[in-house]
N, C-alpha and C positions, 0 to 999 in steps of 0.2 A: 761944426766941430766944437767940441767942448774943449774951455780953452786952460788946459791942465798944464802942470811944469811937461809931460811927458809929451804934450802936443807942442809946447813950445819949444823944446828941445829938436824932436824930430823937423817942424819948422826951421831949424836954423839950420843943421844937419843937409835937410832938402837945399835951402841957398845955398851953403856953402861947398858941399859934394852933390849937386846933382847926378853924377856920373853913378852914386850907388842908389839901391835899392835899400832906405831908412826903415821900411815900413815896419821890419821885426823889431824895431826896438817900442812899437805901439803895445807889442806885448808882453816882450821880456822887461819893456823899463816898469811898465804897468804891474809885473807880477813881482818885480824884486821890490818896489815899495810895499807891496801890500804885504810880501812875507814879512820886510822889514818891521811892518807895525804888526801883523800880528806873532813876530815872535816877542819886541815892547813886551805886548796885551798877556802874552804867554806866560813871561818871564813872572811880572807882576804878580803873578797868581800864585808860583811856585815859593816866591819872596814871601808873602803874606804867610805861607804858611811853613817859613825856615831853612826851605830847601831851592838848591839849584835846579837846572834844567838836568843835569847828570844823576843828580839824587834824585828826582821827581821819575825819572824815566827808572832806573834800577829799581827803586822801589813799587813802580806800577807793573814790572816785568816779573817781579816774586808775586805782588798778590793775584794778580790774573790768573797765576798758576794755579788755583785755588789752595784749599788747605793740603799738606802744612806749611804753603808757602814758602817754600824753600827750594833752591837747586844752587848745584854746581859751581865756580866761579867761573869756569869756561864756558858754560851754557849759558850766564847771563853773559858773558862778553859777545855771542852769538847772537842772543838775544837782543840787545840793545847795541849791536853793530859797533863797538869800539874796542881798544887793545884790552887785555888783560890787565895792563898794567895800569890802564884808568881805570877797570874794574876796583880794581884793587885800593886805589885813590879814593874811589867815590864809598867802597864799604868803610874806607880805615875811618873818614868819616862819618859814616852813618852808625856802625859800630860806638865810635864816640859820643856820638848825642844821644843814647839807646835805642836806635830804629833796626838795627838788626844785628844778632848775633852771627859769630862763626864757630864752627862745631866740626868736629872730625867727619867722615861721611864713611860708614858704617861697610859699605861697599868695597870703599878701596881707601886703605890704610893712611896714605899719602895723599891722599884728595880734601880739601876743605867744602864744607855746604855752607853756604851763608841761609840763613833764615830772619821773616819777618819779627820780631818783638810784639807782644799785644800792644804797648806805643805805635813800633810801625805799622801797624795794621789801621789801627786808630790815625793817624797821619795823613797815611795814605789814602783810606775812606775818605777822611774830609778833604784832601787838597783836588783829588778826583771829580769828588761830585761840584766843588768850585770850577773844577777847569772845564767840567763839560758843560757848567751853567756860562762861563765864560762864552766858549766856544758856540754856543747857542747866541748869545750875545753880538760874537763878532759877524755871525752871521744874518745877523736878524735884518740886513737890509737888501735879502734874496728872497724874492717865493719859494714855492714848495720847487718848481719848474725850473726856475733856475737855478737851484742848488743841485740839482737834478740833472741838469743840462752840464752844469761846471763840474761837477764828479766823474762823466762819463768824460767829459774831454778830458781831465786830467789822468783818470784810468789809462785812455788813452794812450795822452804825449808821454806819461809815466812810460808805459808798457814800451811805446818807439825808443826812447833813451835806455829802456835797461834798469829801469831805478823802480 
């Protein structure tokens, strides 16, 4: 056995409660460190280039959309799974720095469109192709087979949880 803090943990866990079953903290302990360093690894990437993980993500949530980059503020709050009211936090700042304007929405009178800026486009281009050379990165010490094997189980335990 490889003798990690999570093996020694469980180690002690086994002495001191034999009576339970430790064995699932071989993977939850194993998988909360690792998310821990790679959101670290994550973060750093979004720092570098100005933005947080809330502006990294709204901002990749407009350009995906393709041109003209733009929707709704309730559909990005859809889209990047948080309240409106962080929507709203994370534009009044991005707004700020000129990464995206807001604009009346042509549709419906009362409705706001946030849209990218040719800055946030620019931004967002470079801090993307960083995070996915990142991501390549954090992953570079799986084969093809086990990156392959670890996506389907997380598919998976994903799909059992609901998330």
């Amino acid at each position: 056995m490889n003798d990690d803090r999570v093996d020694r943990i469980v180690e002690q866990w086994r002495d001191e409660r034999p009576d339970l079953d430790v064995s699932p903290l071989q993977v939850i302990g194993r998988l909360h460190r690792v998310a821990d360093r790679l959101r670290e690894e994550l973060l750093r990437v979004y720092r570098d280039h100005g933005l947080g993980e809330g502006e990294f993500d709204l901002l990749a949530a407009l350009r995906r959309r393709g041109e003209p980059y733009a929707c709704a503020a309730g559909e990005l709050a859809r889209t990047t799974m948080v309240t409106t009211g962080a929507v709203t936090k994370r534009v009044d700042r991005l707004v700020a720095s000129g990464l995206v304007i807001r604009r009346g929405d042509d549709d419906d009178g009362r409705g706001r469109i946030v849209a990218l800026t040719p800055a946030g486009v620019r931004v967002i281009d470079e801090a993307f192709a960083a995070h996915v050379r990142n991501e390549r990165r954090l992953l570079a010490g799986l084969g093809p087979a086990q990156r392959a094997e670890l996506e389907a189980l997380l598919r998976a335990w994903g799909g059992a949880l609901g998330v």
